[in-house]
C-alpha positions as CSV (number, residue, x, y, z in Angstrom):
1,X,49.1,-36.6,-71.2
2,X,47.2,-36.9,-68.0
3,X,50.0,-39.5,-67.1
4,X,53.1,-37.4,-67.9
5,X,51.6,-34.4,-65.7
6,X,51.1,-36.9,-62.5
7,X,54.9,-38.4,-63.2
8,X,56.6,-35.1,-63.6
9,X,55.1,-33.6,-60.5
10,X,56.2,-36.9,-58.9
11,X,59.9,-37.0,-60.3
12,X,60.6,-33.4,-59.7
13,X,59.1,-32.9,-56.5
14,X,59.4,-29.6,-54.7
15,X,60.4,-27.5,-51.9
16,X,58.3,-28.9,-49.7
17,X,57.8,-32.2,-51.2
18,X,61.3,-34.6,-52.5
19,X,61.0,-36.3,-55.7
20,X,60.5,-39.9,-55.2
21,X,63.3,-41.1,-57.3
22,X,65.6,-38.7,-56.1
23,X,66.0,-36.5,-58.2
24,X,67.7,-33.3,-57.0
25,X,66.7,-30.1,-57.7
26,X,67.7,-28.5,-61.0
27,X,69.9,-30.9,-61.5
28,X,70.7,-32.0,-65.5
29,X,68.2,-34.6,-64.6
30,X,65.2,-32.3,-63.1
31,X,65.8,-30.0,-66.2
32,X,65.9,-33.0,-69.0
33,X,62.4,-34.1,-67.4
34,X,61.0,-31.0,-68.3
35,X,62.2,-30.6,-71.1
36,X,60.8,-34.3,-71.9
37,X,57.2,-33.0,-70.8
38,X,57.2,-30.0,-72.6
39,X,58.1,-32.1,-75.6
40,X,55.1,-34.7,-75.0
41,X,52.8,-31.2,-74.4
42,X,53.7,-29.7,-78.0
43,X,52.9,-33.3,-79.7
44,X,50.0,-34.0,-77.8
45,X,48.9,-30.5,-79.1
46,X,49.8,-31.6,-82.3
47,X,47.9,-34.5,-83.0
48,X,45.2,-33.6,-81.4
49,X,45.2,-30.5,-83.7
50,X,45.2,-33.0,-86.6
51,X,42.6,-35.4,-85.6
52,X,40.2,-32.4,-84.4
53,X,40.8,-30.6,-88.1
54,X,40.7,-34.5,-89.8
55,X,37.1,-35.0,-88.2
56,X,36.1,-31.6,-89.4
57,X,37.1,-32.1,-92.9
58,X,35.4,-35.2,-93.1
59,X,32.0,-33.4,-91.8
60,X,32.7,-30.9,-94.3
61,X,32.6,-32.9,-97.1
62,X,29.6,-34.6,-96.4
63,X,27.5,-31.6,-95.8
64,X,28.6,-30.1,-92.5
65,X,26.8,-33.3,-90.9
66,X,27.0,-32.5,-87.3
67,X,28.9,-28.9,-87.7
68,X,26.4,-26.2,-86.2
69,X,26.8,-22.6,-85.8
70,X,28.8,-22.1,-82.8
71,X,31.3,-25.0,-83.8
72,X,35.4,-23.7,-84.1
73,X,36.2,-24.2,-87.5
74,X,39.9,-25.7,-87.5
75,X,41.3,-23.2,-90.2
76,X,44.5,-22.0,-90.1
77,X,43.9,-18.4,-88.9
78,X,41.4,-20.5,-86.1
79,X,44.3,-22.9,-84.9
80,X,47.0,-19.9,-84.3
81,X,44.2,-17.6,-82.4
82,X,43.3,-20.6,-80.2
83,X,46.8,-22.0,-79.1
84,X,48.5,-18.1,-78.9
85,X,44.9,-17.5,-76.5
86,X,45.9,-21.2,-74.4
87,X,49.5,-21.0,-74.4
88,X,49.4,-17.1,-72.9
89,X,46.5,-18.1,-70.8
90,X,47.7,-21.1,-69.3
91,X,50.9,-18.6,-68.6
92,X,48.9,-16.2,-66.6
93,X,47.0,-18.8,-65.1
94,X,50.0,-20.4,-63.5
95,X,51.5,-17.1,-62.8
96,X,48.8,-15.3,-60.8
97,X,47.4,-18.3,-59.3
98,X,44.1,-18.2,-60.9
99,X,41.7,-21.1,-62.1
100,X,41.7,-21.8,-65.3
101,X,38.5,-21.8,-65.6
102,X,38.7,-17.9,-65.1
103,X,41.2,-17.5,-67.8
104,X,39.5,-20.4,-70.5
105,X,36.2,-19.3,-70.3
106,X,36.5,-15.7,-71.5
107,X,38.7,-17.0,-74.1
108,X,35.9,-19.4,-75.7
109,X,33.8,-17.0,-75.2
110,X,35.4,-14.9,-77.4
111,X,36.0,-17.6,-80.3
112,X,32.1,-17.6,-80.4
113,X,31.3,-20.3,-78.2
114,X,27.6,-20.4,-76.7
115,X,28.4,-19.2,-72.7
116,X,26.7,-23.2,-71.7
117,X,29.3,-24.7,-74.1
118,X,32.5,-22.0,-73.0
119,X,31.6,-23.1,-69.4
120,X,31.1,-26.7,-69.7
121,X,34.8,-27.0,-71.9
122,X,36.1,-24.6,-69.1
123,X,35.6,-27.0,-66.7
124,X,36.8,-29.8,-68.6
125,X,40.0,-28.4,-69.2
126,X,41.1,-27.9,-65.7
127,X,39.9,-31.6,-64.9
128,X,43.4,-33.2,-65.7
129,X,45.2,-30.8,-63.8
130,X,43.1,-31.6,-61.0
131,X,43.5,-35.1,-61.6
132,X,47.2,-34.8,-61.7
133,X,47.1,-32.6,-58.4
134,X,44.7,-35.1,-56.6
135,X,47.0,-37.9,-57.3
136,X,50.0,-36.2,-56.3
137,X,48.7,-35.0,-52.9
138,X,47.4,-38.3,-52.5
139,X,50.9,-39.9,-53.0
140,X,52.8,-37.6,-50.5
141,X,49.7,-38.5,-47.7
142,X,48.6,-34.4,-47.6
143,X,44.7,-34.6,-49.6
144,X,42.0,-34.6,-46.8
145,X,39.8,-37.0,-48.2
146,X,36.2,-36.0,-45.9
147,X,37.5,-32.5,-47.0
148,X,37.8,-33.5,-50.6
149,X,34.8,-35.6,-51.1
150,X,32.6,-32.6,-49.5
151,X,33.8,-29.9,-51.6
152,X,33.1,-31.8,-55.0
153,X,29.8,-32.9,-53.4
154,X,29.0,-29.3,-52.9
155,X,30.6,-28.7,-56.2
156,X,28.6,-30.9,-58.2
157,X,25.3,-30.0,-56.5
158,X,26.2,-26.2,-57.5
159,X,27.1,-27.3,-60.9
160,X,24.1,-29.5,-62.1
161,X,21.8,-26.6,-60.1
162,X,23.1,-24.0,-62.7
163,X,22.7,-25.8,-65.7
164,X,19.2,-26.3,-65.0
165,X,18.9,-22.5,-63.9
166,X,20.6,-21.3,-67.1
167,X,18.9,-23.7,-69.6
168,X,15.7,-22.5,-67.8
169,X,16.7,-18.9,-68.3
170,X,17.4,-19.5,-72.1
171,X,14.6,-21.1,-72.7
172,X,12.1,-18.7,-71.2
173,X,14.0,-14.9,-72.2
174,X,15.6,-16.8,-75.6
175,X,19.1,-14.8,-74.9
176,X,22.2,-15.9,-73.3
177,X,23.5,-12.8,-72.0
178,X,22.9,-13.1,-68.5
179,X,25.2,-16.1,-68.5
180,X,27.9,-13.9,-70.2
181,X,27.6,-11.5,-66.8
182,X,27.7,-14.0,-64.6
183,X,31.0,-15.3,-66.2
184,X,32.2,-12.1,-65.7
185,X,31.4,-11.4,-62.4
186,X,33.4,-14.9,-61.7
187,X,36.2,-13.6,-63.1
188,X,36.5,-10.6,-61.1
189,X,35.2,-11.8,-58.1
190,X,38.2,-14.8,-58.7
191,X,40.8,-12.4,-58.9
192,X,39.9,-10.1,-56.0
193,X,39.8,-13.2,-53.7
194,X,42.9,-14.5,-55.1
195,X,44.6,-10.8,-54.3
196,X,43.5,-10.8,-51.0
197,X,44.5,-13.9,-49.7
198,X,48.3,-12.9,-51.5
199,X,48.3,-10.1,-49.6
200,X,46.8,-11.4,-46.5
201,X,50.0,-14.4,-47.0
202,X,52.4,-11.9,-47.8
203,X,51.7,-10.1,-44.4
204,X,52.0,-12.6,-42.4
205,X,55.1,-14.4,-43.8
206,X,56.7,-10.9,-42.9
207,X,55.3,-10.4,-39.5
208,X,57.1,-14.0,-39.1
209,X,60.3,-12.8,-41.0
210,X,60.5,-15.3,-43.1
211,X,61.8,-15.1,-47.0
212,X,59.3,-15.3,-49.4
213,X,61.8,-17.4,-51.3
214,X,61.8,-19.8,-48.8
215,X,58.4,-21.3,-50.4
216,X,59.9,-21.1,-54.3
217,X,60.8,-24.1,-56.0
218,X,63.4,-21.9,-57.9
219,X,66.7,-23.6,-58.2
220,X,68.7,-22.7,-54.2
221,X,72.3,-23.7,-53.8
C-alpha cells in the first residue's frame, strides 16, 4: 500500500511538480492511475478487514486469549462504524488540511479506545503518508534534510516525554481523563493554526494578484 501511495504521487505529479513518466495531467492515463489506486485502497481495506476479524475469531474461540476490554471487536455493526468514521475522516482531513492525527484520534476515542492506545494508533496511521510524502520530496530534490532530521528529533523527544508523563499521571490519579483534554485541546488548537495560516496565504496571494487556482492540481486546459 505504502508502495502504491509513493508511485502514484510519482506518476501523476502536480502543478508544481511533472510526473516522471510523463504523464500529462488528466489525461486517460492520470485518471486510469487513480482509478488503479483507489482500487488497491478498497482491497487492501479488505483483506486486512478479514485477517484482523480472522485473528479475532480465533481468540474468541479459545477463550478471548489476548482480547482485553478496550479491544475493537470486528462485528459487523463495528466494521461499518469504523470504515464510514475513516473514509469521511480521511475526507476532511485531506480537505481542510489537517493532520490526521487530529481527525483519527477523536474517532478511536470514540470506538472505546484507552486515550494512550487512540494516540499511539493515531500516530501510526499517518506514518505511511509521511513515508510516501518524504520519499516524494526527496525524489524531486525539495526535503531539507538538517530541517527534517531536527524536527523528528524534536518530535521524538516530545513524544517519548509524554508517554512517560501520561503513564505517570495514570498511574498516580488512576483516570485517563486528562489525556482526553489534552487531545482536545490539540484538536482545536490544530485547527485554529491551520485557519490562520489559510487566511494569512490567502491574503497575500491577493495582495500579489495572483489566482488561487494557479496552485490547484485541478485539471487546466
Amino acid at each position: 500500500m505504502l508502495t502504491a501511495l509513493i508511485l502514484m504521487n510519482l506518476f501523476l505529479g502536480s502543478s508544481s511538480k511533472p510526473s516522471i513518466i510523463g504523464v500529462k495531467n488528466c489525461s486517460p492515463i492520470y485518471w486510469f492511475i487513480y482509478a488503479l489506486f483507489l482500487v488497491i485502497c478498497f482491497a487492501t481495506t479488505a483483506i486486512a478487514i478479514y485477517i484482523a476479524k480472522k485473528e479475532q475469531s480465533l481468540k474468541q474461540e479459545f477463550d478471548n486469549v489476548n482480547i482485553v476490554a478496550s479491544d475493537l471487536i470486528f462485528n459487523c455493526k463495528n466494521t461499518i462504524v469504523l470504515l464510514n468514521l475513516a473514509f469521511w475522516g480521511g475526507l476532511l482531513a485531506g480537505a481542510l488540511g489537517l493532520g490526521g492525527g487530529v481527525i483519527f484520534n477523536p474517532v478511536l476515542l470514540t470506538l472505546g479506545l484507552p486515550p494512550i492506545v487512540a494516540a499511539a494508533s493515531g500516530l501510526y496511521l499517518v506514518t505511511f503518508s509521511k513515508i510516501a510524502t518524504t520519499v516524494v520530496y526527496l525524489v524531486y530534490g525539495q526535503l531539507d534534510l538538517p530541517y527534517g532530521f531536527w524536527l523528528s528529533f524534536c518530535a521524538a523527544f516530545g513524544s517519548i516525554l509524554a508517554l512517560f508523563f501520561a503513564r505517570w499521571y495514570e498511574r498516580v490519579s488512576g483516570r485517563q481523563s486528562f489525556i482526553v483534554w489534552v487531545l482536545v485541546f490539540d484538536f482545536i488548537l490544530g485547527i485554529a493554526i491551520i485557519a490562520s495560516f489559510g487566511t494569512i496565504n490567502l491574503k497575500q496571494t491577493h495582495e500579489h494578484g495572483l489566482s488561487i487556482t494557479a496552485f490547484s492540481p485541478i485539471c487546466k486546459k
